[in-house]
N, C-alpha and C positions, 0 to 999 in steps of 0.2 A: 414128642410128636412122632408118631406111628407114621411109616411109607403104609400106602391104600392101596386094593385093589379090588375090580369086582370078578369075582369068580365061576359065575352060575347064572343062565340065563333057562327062562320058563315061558311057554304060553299054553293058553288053550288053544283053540280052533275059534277062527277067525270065519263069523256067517253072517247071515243078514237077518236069522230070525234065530237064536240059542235055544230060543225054550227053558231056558237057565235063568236061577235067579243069578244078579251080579255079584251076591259075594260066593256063588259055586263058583265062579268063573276066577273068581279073587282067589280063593283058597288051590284051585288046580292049580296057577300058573305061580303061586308062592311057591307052591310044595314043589314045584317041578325046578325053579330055577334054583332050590336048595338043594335036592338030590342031584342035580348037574354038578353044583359044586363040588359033591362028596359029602355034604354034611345030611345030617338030620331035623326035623322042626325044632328035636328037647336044645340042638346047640342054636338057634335064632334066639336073640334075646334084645332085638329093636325091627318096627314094620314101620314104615315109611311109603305114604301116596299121596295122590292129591284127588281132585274133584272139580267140576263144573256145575253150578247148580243144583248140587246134594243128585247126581247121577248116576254116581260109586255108592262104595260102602268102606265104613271106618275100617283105621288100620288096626283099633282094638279089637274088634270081629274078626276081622281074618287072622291073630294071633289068636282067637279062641279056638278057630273050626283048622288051625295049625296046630293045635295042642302044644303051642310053645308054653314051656312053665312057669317062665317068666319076663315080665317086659322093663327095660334098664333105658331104653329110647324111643318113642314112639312118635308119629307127627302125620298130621290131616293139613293139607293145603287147599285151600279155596282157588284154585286159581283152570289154565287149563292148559294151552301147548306150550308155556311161558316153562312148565313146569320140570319135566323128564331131568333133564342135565340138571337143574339145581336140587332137586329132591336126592340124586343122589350126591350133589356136592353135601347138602347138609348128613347124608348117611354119611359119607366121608370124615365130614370135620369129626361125627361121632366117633367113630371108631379110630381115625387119629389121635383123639384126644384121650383114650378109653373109656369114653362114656357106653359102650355098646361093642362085641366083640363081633357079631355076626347082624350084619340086617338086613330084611327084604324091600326089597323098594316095590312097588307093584302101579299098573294101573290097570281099573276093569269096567267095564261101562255093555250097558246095551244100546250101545251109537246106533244101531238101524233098525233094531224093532221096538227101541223105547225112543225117548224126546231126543231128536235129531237136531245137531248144530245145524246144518242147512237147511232147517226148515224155520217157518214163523213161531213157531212151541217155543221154538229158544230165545225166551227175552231177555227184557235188561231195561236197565234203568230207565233210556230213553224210548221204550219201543211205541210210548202212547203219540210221542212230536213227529216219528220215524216212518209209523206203520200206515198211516193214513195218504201219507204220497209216495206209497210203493216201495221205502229204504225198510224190508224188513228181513231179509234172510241175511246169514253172517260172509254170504259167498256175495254180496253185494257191496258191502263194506270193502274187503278186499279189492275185489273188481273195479271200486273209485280210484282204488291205489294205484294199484296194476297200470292203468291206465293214464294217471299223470306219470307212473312212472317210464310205460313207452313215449311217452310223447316229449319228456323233459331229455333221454336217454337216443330218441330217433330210432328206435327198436319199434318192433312191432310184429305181429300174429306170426309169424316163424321165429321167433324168439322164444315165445313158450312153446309151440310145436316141437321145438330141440328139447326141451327137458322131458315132457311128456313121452316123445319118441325114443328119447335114450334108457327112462326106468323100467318102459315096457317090454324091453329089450332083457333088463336085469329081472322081472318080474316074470317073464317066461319059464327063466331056472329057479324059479322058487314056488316050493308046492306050496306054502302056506298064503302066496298072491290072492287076492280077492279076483283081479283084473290081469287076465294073460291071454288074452287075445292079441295076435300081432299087431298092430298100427304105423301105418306108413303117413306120409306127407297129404296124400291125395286123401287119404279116409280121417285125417285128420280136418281138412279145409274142407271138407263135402259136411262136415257134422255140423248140427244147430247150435246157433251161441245159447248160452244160457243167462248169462250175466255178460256183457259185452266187457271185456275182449274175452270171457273164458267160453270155452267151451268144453263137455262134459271131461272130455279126454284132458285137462286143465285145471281138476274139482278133485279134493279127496275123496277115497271111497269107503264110505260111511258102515262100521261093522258091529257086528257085536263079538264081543272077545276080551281077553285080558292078557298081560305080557309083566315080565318081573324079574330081576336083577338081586345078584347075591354081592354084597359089600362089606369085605372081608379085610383082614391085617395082609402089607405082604408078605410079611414073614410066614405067617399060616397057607397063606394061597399057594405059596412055593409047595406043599406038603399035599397039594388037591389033585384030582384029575388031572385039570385043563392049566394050560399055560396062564398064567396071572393077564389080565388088560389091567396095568398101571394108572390109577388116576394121576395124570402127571399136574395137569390142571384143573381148576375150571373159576368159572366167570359169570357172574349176573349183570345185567345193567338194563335199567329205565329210565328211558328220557322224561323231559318233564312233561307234565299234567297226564302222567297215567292215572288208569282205576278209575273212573268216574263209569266208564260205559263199555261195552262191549265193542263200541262206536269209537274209541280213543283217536283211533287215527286221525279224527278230523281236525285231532287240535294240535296234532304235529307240524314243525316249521318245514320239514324237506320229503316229500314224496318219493325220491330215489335212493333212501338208505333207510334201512330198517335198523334192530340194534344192534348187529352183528359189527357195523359200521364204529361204535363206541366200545364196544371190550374186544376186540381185536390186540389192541397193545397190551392191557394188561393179563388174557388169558395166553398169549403167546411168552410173553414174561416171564409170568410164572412157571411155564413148562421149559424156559429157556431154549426156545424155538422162533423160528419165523416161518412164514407163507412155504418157502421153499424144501424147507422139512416134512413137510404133511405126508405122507403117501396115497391117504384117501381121507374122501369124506361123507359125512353121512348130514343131510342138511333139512330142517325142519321144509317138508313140502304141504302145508295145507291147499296151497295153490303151488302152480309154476312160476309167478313172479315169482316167492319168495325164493325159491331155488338164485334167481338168477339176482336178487338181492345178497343173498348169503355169498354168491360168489366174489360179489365185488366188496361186500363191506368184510369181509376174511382175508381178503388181500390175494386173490387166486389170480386174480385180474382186473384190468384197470375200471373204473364207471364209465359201463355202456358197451361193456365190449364183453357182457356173462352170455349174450346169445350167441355169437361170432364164436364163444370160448367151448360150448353145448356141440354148435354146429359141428364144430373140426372133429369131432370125436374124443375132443379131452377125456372127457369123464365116462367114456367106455371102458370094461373092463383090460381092454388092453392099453388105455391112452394115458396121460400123463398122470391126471389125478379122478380115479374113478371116485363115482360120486351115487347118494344113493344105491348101493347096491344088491338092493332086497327089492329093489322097483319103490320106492318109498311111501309115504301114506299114501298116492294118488294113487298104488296098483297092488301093495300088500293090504293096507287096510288103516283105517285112523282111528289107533289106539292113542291119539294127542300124542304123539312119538317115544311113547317109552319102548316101541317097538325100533327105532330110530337107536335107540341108545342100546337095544340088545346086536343088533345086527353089527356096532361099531366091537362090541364086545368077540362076537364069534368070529369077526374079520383080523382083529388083532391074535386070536387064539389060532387061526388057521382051518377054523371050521366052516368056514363059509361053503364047502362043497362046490356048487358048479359055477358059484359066482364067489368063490374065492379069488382075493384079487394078489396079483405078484406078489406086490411089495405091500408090506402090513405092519412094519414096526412102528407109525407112529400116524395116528388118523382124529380126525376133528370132528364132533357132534354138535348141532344148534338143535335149540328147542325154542318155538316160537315164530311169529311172521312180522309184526308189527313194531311197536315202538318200546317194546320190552322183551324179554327171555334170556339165553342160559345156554352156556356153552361148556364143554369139557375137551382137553385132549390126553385120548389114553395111546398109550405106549406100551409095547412088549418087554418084559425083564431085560434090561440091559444093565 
């Protein structure tokens, strides 16, 4: 078994209307997190993505318009923010194992000028029992959550205001943000709910774009550009009766932990770490609860106390454990967080520029909000 690292992080441009089809958008941000690495297309020889709804395009295609010459690993997931961290743990075990010496992970989508998750276009299995008393966008699903989760928790509408306030903050020093407009407290509570308790400033924001990841040996990564991000871990876990619906939450037993709540022990394990180790993190934000779920089922802090944990200034870049630091999908843009998993990459490399955070040798990524997804923590060469 090969030590892992990803090497090469890509995107294209992150808008609301591309004018691109989505595997141009697939093929830029491949080619570009290869040449970050140091390498070439001819040395990729495994493409790794996933998909929502046939949204994307195969990861065969994008190793054709990559002129890679040949393919030793390849893999298409069905699935959607559950996905980033594990798509690349499975690029991982690849190349651990030598099934695959070099591979791109990629995602690409035209999230705001094609079929938009926050809107009714995006169905599912149950949308014909769902859509007729008004349960049809997927920001509403959530927003049930959300919502037992203040109420079980004693938190409430300044608890997400702290996460929202905080990545807008980080999303300022980032030119590729969709949303960098300042926001304060007052411009926050002045704005319309959209789905009770969220409000717009509380919603991902919906892009079209692609983002991509090189997943390399580390013995080779040592010989790259850029400082290796070590896969030290990573972690999948789903509670039971997932995959039925896009609606799954409803048949979850506890509204105040998401999955992050269940592989905590063993993704901390395997990287032989605990909570206190962390230096930063990077935390699946489809909404703002999740934020404030990832914090407590990680073990950052106790249940019920991720708002109180926001407020203080923890997860600014100068506080204890910054968090999101790209302004996350609510203010760069929701690419299902494989952008999420690039930013944990250039934060461990020292590239993060203006939102480069201190301390960076060892930081935690989630992918997903609900009652399943995927975590990793990567580490700098030690």
């Amino acid at each position: 078994m090969r030590d892992v690292a990803v090497s090469g992080v890509g995107y294209s441009a992150f808008s609301k209307a591309s004018g691109r089809t989505v595997l141009d958008l697939a093929t830029e941000a491949a080619r570009a997190a290869t040449l970050d690495a140091g390498l070439r297309p001819v040395d990729v020889d495994g493409v790794v993505s996933f998909s929502v709804l046939n949204d994307s395009v195969s990861s065969e295609a994008v190793a054709t318009t990559l002129a890679v010459p040949g393919l030793r690993f390849v893999m298409d997931f069905q699935q959607g923010g559950q996905s980033p961290c594990f798509m690349v743990q499975q690029a991982a075990m690849a190349v651990a194992q030598g099934y695959a010496e070099n591979v791109v992970v990629f995602r690409a989508l035209n999230g705001r000028s094609g079929v938009r998750v926050g809107s009714t276009a995006f169905g599912s299995g149950a949308a014909q029992y769902r859509y007729p008393i008004g349960y049809s966008a997927y920001l509403m699903y959530i927003a049930m959550w959300a919502r037992r989760y203040l109420h079980e928790t004693g938190g409430d509408e300044r608890d997400l205001a702290a996460v929202a306030l905080a990545q807008r903050v980080y999303a300022q020093a980032n030119d590729r943000a969709i949303q960098r407009r300042p926001l304060d407290l007052p411009g926050y509570l002045d704005s319309p709910m959209i789905a009770e308790p969220f409000r717009a400033a509380d919603c991902t924001s919906e892009v079209d774009g692609a983002c991509a990841v090189l997943v390399t040996s580390l013995d080779r990564a040592r010989d790259l550009p850029h400082p290796p991000a070590v896969v030290a871990s990573a972690a999948y876990r789903a509670d039971a009766r997932p995959g039925l619906d896009i609606g799954d939450q409803l048949l979850h037993d506890d509204y105040t932990r998401n999955f992050t709540h269940g592989l905590r022990d063993e993704l901390y394990g395997r990287a032989g770490i605990s909570a206190t180790d962390v230096d930063f993190a990077e935390i699946y934000d489809c909404f703002t609860s999740v934020v404030l779920m990832g914090l407590e089922g990680l073990g950052f802090c106790d249940r019920g106390e991720a708002g109180a944990f926001v407020r203080s200034g923890a997860t600014a870049r100068d506080g204890t454990l910054p968090v999101n630091t790209h302004g996350g999908l609510l203010a760069e843009g929701y690419l299902h967080g494989m952008n999420t998993v690039a930013e944990a990459v250039l934060q461990i490399q020292g590239r993060g520029g203006d939102r480069q955070v201190p301390r960076h040798e060892v930081g935690v990524v989630t992918s997903g909000a609900l009652t399943d997804g995927s975590a990793l923590v990567l580490t700098a060469d030690r």
